[in-house]
N, C-alpha and C positions, 0 to 999 in steps of 0.2 A: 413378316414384318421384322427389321431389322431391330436392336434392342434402343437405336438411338432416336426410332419411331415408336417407338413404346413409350419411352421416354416426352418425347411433343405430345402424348398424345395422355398420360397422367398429368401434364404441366398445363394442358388447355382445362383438363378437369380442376387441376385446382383453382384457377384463373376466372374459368368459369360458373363451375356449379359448387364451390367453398368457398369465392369471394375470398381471394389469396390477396394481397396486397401487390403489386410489381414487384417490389423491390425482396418481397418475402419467394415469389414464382423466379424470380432472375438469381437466388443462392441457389434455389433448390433444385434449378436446372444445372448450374455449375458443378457442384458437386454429383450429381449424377453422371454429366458427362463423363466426369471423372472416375468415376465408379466404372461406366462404359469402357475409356480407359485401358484401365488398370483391367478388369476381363481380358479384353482385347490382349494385352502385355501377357497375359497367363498359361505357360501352356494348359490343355487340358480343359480348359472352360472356352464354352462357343455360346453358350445361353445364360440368361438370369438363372434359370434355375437348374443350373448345376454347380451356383456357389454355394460351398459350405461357410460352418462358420471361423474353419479354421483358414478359409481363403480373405475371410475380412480381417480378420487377426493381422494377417499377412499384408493386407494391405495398409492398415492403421498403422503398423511397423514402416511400411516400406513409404508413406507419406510424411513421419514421424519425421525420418530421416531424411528426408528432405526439406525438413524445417516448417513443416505446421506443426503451429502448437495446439495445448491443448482445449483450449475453442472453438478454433477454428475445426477441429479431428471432430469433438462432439458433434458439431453442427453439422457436419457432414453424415456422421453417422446416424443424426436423427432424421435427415434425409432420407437417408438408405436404408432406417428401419421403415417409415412410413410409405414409403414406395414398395417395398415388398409387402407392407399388408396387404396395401393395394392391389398388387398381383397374386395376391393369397386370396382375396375377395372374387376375381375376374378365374379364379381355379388357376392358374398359369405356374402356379409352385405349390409347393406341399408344404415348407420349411420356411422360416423364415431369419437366415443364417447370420443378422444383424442383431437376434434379440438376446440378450446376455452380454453384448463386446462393448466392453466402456474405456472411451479416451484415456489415455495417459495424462496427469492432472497435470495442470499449468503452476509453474514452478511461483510461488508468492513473489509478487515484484516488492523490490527494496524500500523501505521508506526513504522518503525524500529527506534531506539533512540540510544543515544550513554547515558552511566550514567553518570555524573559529573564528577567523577573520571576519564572515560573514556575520556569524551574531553577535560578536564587538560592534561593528557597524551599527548594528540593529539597535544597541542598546545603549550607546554611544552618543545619547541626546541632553540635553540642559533642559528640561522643562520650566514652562515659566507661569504655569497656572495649576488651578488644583486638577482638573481634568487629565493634563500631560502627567502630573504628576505620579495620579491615580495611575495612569497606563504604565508609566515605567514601572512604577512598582510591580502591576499584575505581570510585566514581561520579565522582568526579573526575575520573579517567585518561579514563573514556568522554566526559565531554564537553569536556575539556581539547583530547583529540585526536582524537575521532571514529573509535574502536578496532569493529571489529567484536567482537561478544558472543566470539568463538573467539579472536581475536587475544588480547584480554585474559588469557581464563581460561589460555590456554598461555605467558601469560609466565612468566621464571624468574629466581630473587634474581641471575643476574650479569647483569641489565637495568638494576642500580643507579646502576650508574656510568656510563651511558649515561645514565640518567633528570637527574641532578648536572648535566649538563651542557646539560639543557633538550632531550632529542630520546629517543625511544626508536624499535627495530627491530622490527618485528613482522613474521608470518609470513603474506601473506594469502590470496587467493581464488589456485589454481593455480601455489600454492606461490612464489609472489612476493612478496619484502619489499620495506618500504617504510622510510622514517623519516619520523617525524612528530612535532614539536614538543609537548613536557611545560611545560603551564603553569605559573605561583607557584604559585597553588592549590596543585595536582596536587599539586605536587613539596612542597609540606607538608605534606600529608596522606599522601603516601608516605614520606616519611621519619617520620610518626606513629607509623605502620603497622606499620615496620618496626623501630623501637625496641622495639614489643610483639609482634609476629611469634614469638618464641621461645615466648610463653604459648600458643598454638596448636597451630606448626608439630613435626613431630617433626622430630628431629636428622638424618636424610638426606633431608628433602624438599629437593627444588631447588626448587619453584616458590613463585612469589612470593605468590602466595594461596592459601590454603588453610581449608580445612574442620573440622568442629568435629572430626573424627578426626586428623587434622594432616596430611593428604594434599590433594593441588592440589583446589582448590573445584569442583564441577560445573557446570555450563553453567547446569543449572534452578537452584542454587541461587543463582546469581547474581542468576537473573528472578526468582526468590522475596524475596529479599531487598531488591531493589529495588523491588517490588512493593509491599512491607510498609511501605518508608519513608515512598512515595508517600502512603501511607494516613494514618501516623502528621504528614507533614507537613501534610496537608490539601489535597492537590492535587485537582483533581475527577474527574480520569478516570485510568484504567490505564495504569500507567508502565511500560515495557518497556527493556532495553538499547539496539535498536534503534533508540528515539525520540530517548537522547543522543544517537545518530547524527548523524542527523536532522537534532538540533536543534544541534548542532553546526554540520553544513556550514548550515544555512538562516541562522543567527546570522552567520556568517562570510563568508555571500554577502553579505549586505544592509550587514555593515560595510568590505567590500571590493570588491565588485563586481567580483573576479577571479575567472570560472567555471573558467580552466585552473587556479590553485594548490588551488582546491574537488577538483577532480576528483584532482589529484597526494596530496593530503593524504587522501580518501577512499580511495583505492585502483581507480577506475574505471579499466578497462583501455578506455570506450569513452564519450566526455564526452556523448554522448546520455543515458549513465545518468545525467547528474548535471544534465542540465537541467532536469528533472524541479522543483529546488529553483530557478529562475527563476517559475517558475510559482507556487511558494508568494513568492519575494521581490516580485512583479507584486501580488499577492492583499494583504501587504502597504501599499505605496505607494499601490495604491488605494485602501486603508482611511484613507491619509492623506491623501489629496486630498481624500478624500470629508469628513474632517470638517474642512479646513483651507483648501482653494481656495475663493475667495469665488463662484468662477463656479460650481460643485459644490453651489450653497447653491438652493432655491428661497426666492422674495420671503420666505414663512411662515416663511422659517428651519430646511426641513428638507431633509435631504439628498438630491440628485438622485439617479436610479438611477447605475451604474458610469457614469466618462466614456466617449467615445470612444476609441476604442484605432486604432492603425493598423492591429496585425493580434491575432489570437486569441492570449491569453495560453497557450492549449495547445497553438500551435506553438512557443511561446519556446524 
């Protein structure tokens, strides 16, 4: 039996007698073929079981490089480990030369950012009721100070007088506060807010925002609300809390180039989480060079691929 009959013929078992799903039997044959493959490619191997495990190594390397990433590598390999049980179960190998080899991890994709201009836009509205009102302020405070979504929605009206004075207190990640600077902006559009706050809120709410019942506003309708602005400004993609974030500390890196106040004013209890936003500031200054250094330029006048770098923007 050839190995890419062996192969049909574990694909009808699972299909069959595991009740595989289609679409779960049509990866798992893919990836095997592949494995088929890569054997085939090898000198020295003719059969499943005469792969070791230093030939999958080999192969996770040599697929690596050709540009799977690291999900798609896992999934493969949990493919190729579970097919060798399989032929460990039928005696067909001794070893099973898949168990220990784990993908190379898939590198964190970037957070999504709004650009300056974009969150001018965003925030760039004339409210004309308490409602709007309410929202500009809560959109301000996010990118004022880079609040997380829960920070915000738990603050409470005696934050006011802490806000007056350009700094508020928030409650963060494992119950740690922090203070973090309330911009002009902000601090107008909260004091807006708050002038019309009574047309909402009922007479014993404490919190500073609230909802069309006049109780503290919910988390979704924060993302809702912010969502709809998005839309009504004309922005192009989906705006989330998060992305003030974001787009706060990315804004804030690139006009300071201070990662430790980034990480202090974020709340990262571990500045690995905030290097992350070098990586978009690098992405950046690239796009500046690219359209501004004259060496960046070919003779035709168009832009060179990225320059040379010393080292990988995604160990930044």
């Amino acid at each position: 039996m050839s190995p890419l009959d062996t192969v049909d013929q574990y694909l009808d078992e699972l299909a069959q007698q595991r009740r595989q799903s289609p679409h779960t039997v049509r990866n798992y044959g893919r990836d095997l073929r592949l494995l088929c493959a890569l054997i085939a490619e090898t000198s020295g191997l003719d059969t499943f079981a005469t792969v070791r495990s230093h030939h999958i190594r080999r192969f996770v390397a040599q697929l690596h490089a050709r540009g799977l990433g690291g999900r798609s590598l896992a999934r493969a390999l949990s493919a190729w480990r579970g097919f060798y049980r399989w032929l460990g179960l039928r005696g067909e190998t001794v070893l099973n030369p898949v168990e220990g080899v784990r993908a190379p991890k898939s590198p964190k994709p970037l957070p999504k950012v709004l650009s300056p201009d974009e969150a001018n836009r965003l925030l760039d509205v004339s409210p004309e009721d308490a409602a709007a009102m309410r929202d500009k302020a809560m959109f301000e405070l996010f990118y004022s100070s880079g609040l997380r979504l829960a920070e915000l929605a738990t603050l409470d009206v005696a934050c006011l007088e802490e806000v007056r004075n350009g700094e508020v207190r928030v409650l963060g990640k494992r119950n740690k506060d922090r203070i973090v600077p309330v911009g002009s902006q902000a601090r107008l559009a909260l004091e807006a807010w708050v002038c019309h706050r009574h047309e909402m809120a009922l007479p014993d709410e404490i919190a500073l925002f609230v909802g069309k019942r006049g109780r503290r506003i919910s988390p979704r309708v924060i993302e809702e609300q912010l969502g709809r602005l998005a839309v009504a400004q004309g922005l192009p993609m989906h705006v989330h809390p998060h992305m003030l974030r974001h787009s706060f500390a990315s804004h804030l890196l690139q006009s300071s180039g201070d990662l430790r106040a980034v990480q202090e004013l974020l709340g990262h209890a571990n500045i690995s989480t905030t290097q992350i936003y070098t990586r978009l500031d690098f992405q950046h200054l690239a796009k500046v060079y690219d359209a501004a250094h004259p060496r960046a330029r070919r003779k035709g006048g168009g832009a060179d691929k990225k320059p040379a770098q010393d080292g990988d923007p995604q160990d930044a």
